[in-house]
MDTraj code that builds the backbone (N, CA, C; nanometers):
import mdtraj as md
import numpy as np

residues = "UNK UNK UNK UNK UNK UNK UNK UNK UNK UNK UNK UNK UNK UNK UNK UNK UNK UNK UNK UNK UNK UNK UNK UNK UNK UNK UNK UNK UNK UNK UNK UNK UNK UNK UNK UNK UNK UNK UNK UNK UNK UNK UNK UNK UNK UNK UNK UNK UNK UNK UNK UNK UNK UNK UNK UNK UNK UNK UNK UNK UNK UNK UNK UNK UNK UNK UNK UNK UNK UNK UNK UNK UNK UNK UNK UNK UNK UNK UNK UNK UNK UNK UNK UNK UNK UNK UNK UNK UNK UNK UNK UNK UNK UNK UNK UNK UNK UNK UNK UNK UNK UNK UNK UNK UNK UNK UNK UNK UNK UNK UNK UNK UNK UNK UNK UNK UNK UNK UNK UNK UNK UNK UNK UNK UNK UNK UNK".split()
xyz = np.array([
    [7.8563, 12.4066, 13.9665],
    [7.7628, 12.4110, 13.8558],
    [7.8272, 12.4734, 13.7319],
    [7.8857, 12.5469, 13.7815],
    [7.9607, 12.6436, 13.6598],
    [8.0586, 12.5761, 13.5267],
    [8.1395, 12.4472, 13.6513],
    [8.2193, 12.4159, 13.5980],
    [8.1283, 12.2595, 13.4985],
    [8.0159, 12.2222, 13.5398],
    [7.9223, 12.1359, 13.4775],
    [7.9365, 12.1733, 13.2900],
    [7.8372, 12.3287, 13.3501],
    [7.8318, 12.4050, 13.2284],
    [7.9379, 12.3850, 13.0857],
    [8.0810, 12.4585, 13.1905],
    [8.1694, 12.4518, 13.0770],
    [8.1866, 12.3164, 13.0111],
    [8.2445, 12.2199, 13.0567],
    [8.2238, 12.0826, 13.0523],
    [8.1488, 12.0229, 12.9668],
    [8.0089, 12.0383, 13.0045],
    [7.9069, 12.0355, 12.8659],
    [7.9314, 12.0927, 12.7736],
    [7.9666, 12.2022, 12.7961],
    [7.9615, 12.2898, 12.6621],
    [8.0739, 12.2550, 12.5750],
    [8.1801, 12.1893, 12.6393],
    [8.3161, 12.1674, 12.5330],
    [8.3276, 12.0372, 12.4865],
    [8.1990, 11.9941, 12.5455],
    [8.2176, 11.8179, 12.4963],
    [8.0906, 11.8646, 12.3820],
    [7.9676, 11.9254, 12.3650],
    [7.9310, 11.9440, 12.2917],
    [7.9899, 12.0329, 12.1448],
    [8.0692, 12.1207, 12.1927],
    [8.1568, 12.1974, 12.0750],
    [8.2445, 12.0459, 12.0058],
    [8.2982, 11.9668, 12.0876],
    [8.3833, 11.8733, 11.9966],
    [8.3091, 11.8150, 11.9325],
    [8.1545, 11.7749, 11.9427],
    [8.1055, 11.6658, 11.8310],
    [8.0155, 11.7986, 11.7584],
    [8.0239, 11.8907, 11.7186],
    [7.9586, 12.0058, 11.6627],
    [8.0888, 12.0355, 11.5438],
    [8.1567, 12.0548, 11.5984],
    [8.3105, 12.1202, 11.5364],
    [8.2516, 12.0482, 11.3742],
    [8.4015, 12.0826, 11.2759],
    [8.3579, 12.0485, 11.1182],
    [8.3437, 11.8987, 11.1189],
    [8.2510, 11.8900, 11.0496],
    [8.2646, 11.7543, 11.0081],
    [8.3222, 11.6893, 10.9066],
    [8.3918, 11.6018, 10.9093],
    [8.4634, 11.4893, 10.8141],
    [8.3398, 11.4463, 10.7205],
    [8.4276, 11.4274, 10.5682],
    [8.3511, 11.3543, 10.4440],
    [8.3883, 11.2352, 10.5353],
    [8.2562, 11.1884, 10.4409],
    [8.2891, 11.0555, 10.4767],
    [8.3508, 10.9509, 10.3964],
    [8.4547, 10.8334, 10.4567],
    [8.5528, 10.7816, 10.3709],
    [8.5345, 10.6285, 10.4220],
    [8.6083, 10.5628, 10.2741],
    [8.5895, 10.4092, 10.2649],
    [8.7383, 10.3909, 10.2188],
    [8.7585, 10.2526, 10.2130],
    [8.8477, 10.2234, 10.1694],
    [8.8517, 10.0493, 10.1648],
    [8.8452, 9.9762, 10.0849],
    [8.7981, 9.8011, 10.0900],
    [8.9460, 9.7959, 10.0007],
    [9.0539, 9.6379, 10.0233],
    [9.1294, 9.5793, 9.9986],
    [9.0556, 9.4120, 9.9910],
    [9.0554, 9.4222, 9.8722],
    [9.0311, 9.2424, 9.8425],
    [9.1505, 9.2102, 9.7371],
    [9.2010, 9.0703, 9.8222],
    [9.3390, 8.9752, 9.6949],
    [9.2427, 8.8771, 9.6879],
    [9.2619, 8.8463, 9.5319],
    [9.2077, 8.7574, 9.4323],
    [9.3109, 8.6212, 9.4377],
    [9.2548, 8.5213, 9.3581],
    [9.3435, 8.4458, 9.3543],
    [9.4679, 8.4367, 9.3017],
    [9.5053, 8.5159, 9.2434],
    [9.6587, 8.5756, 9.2093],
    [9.7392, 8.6205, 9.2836],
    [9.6755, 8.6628, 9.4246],
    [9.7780, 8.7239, 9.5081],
    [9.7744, 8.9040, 9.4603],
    [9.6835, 8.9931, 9.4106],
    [9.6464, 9.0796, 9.3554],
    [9.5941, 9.1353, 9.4379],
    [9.6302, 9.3034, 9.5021],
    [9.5338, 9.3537, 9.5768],
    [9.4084, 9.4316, 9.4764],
    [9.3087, 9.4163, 9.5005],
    [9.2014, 9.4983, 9.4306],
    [9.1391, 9.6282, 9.5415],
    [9.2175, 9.7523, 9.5329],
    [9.2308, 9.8540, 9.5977],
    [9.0984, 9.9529, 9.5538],
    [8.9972, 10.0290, 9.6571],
    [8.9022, 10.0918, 9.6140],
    [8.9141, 10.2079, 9.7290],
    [8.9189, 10.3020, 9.7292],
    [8.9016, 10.4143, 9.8469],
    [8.8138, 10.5264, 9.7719],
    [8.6824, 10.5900, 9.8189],
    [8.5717, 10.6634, 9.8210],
    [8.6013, 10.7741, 9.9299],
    [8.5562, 10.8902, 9.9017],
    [8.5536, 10.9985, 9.9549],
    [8.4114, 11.0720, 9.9298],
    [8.3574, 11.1195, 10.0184],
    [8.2705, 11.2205, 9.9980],
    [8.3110, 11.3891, 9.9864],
    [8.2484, 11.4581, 9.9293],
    [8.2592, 11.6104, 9.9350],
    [8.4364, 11.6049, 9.9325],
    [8.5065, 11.5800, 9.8337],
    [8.6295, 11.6845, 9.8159],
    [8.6546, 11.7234, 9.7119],
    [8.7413, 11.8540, 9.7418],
    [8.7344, 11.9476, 9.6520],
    [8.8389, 11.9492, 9.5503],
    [8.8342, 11.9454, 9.4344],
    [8.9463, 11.9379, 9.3188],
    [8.9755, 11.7968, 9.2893],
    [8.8878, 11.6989, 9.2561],
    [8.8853, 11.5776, 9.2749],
    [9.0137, 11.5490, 9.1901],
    [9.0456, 11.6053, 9.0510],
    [9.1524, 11.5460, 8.9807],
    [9.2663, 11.6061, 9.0482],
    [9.2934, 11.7469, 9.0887],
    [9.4511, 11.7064, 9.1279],
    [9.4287, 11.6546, 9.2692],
    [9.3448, 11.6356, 9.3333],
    [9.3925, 11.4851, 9.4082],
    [9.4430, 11.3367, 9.3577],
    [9.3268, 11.3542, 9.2655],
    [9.4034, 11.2685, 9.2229],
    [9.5320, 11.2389, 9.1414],
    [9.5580, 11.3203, 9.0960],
    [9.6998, 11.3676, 9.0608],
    [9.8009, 11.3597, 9.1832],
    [9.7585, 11.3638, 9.2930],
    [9.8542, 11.3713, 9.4432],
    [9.8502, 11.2506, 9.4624],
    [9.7060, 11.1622, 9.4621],
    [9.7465, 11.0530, 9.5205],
    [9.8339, 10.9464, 9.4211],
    [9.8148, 10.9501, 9.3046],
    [9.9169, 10.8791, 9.1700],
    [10.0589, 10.9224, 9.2175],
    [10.0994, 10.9979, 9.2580],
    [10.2264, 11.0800, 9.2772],
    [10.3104, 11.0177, 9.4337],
    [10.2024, 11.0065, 9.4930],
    [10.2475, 10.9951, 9.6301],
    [10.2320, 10.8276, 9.6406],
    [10.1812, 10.7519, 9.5494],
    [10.1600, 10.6233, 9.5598],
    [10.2934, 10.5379, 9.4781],
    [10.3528, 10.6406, 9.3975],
    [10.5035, 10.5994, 9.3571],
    [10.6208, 10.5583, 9.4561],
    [10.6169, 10.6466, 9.5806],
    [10.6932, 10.6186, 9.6857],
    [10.7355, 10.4694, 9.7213],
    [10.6120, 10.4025, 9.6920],
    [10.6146, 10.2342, 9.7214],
    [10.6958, 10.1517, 9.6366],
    [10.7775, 10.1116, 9.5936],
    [10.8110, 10.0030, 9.4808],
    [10.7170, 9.9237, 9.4701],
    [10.6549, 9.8300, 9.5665],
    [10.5471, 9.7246, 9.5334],
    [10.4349, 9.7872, 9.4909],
    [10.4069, 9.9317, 9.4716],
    [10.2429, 10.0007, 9.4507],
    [10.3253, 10.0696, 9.3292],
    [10.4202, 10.1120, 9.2717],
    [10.4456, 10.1918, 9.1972],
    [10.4001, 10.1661, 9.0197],
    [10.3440, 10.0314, 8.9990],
    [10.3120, 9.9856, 8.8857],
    [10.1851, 9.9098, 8.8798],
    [10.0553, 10.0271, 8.9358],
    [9.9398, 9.9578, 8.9302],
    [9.8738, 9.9441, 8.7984],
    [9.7676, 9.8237, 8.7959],
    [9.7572, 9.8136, 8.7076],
    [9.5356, 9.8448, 8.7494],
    [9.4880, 9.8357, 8.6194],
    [9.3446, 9.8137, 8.6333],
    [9.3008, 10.0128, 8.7326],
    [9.3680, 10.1036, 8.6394],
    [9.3484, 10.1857, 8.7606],
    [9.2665, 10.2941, 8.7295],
    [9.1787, 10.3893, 8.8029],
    [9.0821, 10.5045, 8.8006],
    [9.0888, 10.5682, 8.8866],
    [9.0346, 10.7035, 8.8813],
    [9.0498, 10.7985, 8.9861],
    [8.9568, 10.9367, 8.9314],
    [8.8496, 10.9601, 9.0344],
    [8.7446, 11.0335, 8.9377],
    [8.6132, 11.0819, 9.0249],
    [8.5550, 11.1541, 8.9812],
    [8.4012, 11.1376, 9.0265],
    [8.3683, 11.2870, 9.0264],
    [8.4532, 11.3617, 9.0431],
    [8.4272, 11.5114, 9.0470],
    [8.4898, 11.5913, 8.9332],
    [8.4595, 11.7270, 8.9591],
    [8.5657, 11.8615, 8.8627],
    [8.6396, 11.9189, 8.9662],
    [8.7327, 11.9738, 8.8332],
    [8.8338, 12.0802, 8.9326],
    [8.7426, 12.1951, 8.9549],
    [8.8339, 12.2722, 9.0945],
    [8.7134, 12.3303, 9.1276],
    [8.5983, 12.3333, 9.2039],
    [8.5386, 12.1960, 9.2158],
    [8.4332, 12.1940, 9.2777],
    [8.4105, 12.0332, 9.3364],
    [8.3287, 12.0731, 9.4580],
    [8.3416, 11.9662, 9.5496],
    [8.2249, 11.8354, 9.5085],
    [8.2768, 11.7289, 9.5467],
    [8.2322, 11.6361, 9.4808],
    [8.2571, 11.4664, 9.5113],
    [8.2215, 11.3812, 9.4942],
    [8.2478, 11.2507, 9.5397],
    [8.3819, 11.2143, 9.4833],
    [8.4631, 11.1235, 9.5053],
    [8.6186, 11.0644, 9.5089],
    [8.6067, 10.9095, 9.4689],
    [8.6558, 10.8628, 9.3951],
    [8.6548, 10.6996, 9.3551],
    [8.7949, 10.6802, 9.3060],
    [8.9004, 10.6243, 9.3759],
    [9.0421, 10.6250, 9.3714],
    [9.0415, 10.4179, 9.3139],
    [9.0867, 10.3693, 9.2687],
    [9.0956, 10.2339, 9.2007],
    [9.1660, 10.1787, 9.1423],
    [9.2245, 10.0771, 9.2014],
    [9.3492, 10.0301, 9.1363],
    [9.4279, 9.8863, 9.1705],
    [9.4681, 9.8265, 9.0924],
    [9.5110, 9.6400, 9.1286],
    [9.6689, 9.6933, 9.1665],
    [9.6705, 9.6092, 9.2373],
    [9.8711, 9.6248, 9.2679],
    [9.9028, 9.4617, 9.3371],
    [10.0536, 9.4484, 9.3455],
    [10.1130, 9.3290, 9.4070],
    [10.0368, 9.3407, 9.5437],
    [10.0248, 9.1973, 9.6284],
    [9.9892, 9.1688, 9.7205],
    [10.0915, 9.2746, 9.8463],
    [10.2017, 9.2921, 9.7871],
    [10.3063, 9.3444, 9.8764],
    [10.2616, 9.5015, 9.8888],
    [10.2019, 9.5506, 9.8299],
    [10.1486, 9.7223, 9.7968],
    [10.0232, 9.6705, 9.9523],
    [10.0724, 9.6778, 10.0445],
    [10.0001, 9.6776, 10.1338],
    [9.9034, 9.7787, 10.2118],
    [9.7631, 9.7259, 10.2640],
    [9.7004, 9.8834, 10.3258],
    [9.7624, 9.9907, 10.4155],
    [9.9055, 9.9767, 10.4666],
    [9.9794, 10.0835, 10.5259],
    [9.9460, 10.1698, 10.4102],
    [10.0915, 10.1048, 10.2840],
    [10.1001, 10.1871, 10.2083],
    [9.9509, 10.2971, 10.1404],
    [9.8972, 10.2411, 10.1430],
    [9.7804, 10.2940, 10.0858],
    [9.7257, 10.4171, 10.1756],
    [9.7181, 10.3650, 10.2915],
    [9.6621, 10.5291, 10.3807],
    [9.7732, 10.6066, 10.4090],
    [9.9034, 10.5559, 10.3721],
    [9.9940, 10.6599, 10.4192],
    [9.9863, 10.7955, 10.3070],
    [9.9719, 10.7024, 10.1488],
    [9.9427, 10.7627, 10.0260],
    [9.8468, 10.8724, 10.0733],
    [9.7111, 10.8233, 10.0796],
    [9.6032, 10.9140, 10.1493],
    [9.6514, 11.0280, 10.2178],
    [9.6750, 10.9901, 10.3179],
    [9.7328, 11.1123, 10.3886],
    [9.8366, 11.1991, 10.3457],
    [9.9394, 11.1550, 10.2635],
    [10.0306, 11.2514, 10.2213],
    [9.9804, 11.3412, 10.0863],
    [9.8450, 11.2933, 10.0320],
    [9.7590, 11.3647, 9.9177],
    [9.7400, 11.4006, 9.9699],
    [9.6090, 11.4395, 10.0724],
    [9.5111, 11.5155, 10.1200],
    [9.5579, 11.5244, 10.2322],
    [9.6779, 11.5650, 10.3611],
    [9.6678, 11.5293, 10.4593],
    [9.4894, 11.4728, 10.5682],
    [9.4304, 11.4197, 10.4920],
    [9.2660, 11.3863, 10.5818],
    [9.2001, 11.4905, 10.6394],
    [9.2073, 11.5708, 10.5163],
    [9.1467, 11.6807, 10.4830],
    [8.9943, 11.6486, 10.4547],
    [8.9794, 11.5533, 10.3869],
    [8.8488, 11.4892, 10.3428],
    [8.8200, 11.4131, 10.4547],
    [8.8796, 11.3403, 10.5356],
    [8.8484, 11.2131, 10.6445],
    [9.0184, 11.1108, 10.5948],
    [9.0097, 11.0737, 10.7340],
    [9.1012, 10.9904, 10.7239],
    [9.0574, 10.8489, 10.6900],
    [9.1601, 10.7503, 10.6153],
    [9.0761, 10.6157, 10.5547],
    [9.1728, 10.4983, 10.6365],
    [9.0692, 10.3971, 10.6581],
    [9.1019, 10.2704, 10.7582],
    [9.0946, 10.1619, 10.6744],
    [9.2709, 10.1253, 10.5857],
    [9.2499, 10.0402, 10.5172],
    [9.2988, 9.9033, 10.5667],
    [9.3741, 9.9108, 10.6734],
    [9.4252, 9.7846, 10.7625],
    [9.3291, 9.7441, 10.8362],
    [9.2814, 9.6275, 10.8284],
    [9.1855, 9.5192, 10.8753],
    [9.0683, 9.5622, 10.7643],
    [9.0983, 9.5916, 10.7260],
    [8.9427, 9.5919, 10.5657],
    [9.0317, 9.4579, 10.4481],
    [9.0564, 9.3858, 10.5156],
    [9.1143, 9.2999, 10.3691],
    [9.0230, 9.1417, 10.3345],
    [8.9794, 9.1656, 10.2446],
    [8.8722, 9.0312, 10.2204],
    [9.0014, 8.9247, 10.1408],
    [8.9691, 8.7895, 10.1120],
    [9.0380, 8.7427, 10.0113],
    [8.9145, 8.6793, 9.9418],
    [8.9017, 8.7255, 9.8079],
    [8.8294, 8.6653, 9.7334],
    [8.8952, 8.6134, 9.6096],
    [8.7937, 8.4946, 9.5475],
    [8.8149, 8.4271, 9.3533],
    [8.8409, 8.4995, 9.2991],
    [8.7053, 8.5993, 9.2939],
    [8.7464, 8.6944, 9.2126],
    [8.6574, 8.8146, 9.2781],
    [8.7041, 8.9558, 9.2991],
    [8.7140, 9.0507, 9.3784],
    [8.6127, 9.1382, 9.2794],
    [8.5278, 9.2123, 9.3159],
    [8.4516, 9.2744, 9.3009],
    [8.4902, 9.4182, 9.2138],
    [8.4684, 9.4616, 9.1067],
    [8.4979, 9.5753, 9.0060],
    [8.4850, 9.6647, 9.1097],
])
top = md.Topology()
chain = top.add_chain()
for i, resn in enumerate(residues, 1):
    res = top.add_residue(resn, chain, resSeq=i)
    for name in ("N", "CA", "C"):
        top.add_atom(name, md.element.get_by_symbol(name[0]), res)
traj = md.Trajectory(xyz[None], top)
């Protein structure tokens, strides 16, 4: 019985433990062959120099290093707040690259983002 107890009790501590913001991340190519890149975050903190990390850490790529159509925003420094990261790149700036970016900003500090198999192909891709 004892050992029931513990058991319960540590499978309940793991879904109790902190919880993760919650995170998005959508890849749609247009008819250009254009990725139209969007990743959302809930609750993180210092939204611009993240975003300052993730611009920085998204250079690493040659094919991502010259996005175009791009934003990054939603909060203050300082204080915690929603995340809207946005940006067009070559078809070749692929969703690896993109969550590896993620993670080397924030190690998924905020939540980790699942941008491989999120890829639509659309005419024209959604603002």
């Amino acid at each position: 019985m004892q050992h029931l107890t513990i058991t319960l009790f540590s499978t309940l501590l793991a879904f109790t433990g902190p919880s993760q913001a919650a995170t998005r991340c959508t890849v749609c190519r247009d008819g250009f062959n254009i990725n139209h890149i969007k990743v959302t975050a809930d609750d993180v903190l210092d939204v611009p120099g993240i975003c300052g990390g993730l611009w920085d850490n998204l250079k690493r790529f040659s094919d991502c290093s010259t996005p175009s159509a791009t934003s990054c925003g939603g909060g203050e420094s300082g204080v915690t707040g929603p995340l809207e990261w946005k940006f067009a790149a070559s078809q070749y700036c692929n969703p690896g690259m993109v969550e590896s970016t993620w993670w080397e900003a924030t190690k998924n500090d905020f939540g980790a983002i699942e941008c491989v198999g999120q890829e639509t192909i659309a005419v024209n891709c959604p603002e």
